[in-house]
N, C-alpha and C positions, 0 to 999 in steps of 0.2 A: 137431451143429455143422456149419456150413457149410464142407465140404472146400477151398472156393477161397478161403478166408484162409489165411495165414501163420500158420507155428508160431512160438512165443517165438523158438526157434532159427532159423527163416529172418528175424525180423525181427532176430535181431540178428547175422546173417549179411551181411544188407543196410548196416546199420550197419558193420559193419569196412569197406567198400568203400569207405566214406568217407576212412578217416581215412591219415594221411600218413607218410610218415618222418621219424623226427626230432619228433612229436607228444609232447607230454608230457597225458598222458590221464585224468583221472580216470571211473571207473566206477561206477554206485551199483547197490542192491540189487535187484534182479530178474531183467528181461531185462537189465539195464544190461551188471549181471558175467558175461554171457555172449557179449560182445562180444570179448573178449581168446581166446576156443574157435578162431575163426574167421578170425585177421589170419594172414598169411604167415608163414610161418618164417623168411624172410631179411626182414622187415621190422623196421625198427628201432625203437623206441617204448618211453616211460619211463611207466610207469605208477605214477603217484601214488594216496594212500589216507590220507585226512585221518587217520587213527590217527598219523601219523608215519612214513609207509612213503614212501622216493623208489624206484623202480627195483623193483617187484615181479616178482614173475615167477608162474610157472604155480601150481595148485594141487599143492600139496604132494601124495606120496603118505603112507599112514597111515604106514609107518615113519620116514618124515622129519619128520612134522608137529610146530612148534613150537607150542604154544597161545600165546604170546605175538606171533606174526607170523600175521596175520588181515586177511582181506580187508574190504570191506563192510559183506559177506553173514557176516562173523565164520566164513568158512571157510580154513583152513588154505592159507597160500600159500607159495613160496618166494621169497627173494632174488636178483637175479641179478648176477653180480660187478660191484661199482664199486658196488653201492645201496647205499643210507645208512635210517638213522631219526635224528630229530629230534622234539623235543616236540610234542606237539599244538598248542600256540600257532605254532611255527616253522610246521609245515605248514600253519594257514592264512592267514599271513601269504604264501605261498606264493600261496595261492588268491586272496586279497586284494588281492594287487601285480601277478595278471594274469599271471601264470606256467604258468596251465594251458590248454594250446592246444585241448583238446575235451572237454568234461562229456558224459559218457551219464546221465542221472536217468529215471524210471518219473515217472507221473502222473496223477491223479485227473481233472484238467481242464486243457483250455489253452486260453486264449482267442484269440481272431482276432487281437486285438492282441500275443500271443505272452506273455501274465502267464500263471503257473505257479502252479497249488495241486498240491502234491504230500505233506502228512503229515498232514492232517484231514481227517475225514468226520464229517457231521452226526452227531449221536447215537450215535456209537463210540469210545470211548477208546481210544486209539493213543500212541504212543510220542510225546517232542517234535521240536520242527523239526527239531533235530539241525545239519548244516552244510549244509543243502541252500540255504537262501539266501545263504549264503556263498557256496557253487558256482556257482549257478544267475546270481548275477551276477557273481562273478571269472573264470568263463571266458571266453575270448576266442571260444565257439563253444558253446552248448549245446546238444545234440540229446535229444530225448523218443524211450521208446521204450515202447510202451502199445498195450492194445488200441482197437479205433477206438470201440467202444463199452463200457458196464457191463455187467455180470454181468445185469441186467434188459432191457439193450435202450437205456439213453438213451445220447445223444451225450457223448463226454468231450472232441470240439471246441467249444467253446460260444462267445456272444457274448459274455458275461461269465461269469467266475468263480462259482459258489452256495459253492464251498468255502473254507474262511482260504487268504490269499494266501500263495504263500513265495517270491514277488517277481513285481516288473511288468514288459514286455517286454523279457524276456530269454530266450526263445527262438529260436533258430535255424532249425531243423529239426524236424518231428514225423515221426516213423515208424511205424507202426502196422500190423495181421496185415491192413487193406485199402488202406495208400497209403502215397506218401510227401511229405508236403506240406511246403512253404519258406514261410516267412512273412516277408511283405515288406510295404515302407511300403503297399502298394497293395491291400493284404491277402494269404490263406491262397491259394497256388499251387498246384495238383496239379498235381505230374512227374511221377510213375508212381503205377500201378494193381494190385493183385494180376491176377497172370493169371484169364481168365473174369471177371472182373467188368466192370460196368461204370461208365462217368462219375454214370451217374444213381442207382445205387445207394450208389456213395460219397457223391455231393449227399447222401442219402435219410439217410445214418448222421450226418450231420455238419449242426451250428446253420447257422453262418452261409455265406454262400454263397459259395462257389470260385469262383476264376480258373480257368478251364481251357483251355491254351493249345493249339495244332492239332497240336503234337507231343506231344502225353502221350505218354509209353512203358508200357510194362508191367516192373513188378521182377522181374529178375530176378538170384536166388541159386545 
């Protein structure tokens, strides 16, 4: 493995840098639920979880754990005072009416034009859609966090989608263990770079072709 990408954990260390006070967040399974390890202590933020969870809090430890309050990733969480649950219908009616200020999802592909396949892969049976296209379009921000390429090598920036769609440009931001790229009307932007890399080799991982502007930064966690 190449030592100058990003661990799951730095990318979604970079990810909390984003996000704000007073965010109401939802997080999905992967790198997503590792985004809440890494926000500040005095930062304030309501994290949502389509089960019916407003106001989650950290991961339970085993003596507290309820099985019936679960994250995602169906790991043990806790409450934090003032949260509520409501039916699975309420919470995404939540998601639907545009209530959640930032989606974290994982993804298989994302196109330039910022469409999301994230629960199908050719020839492997997988779980269903779940709420992911619920999310992926009632946030008011969605950010991807994923590696820059497959387990083989191909790019999972692509020009078009090869995977089922689980919605059309509604991505925001992509994050990934080589960059972090904004996706705009004008296309896919590179702002920062993992440290040691460089422009030409993130070109080299990714389809279609980047904006790259004279201030690229380098990420830094």
């Amino acid at each position: 493995m190449d030592q100058r990408l990003l661990s799951r954990e730095q990318i979604a260390k970079r990810i909390a840098q984003e996000l704000r006070n007073g965010d109401v967040i939802n997080l999905g399974i992967g790198i997503p639920v590792l985004v809440s390890n890494f926000v500040s202590p005095e930062a304030e933020f309501i994290y949502h979880s389509e089960q019916g969870v407003l106001g989650m809090g950290s991961l339970a430890d085993p003596d507290e754990a309820d099985p019936d309050l679960v994250n995602a990733a169906k790991e043990p969480v806790t409450l934090v005072p003032g949260g509520s649950f409501s039916h699975s219908a309420d919470s995404f009616a939540m998601v639907r009416g545009q209530h959640i200020d930032v989606a974290v999802l994982g993804a298989m592909q994302v196109s330039e034009r910022g469409d999301l396949a994230n629960w199908k892969v050719k020839g492997v049976q997988l779980g269903g859609i779940g709420g992911a296209m619920d999310i992926a379009i009632g946030a008011k921000a969605l950010y991807i966090a994923m590696t820059h390429t497959s387990k083989d090598g191909q790019a999972k920036i692509v020009k078009e989608l090869d995977y089922p769609v689980t919605a059309l440009q509604c991505v925001s931001c992509i994050f990934t263990d080589m960059a972090v790229i904004e996706v705009t009307k004008e296309g896919l932007l590179l702002k920062e770079i993992a440290p040691g890399l460089t422009v030409e080799e993130v070109q080299q991982a990714t389809g279609p072709a980047l904006i790259v502007p004279n201030d690229i930064k380098e990420i830094h966690v």
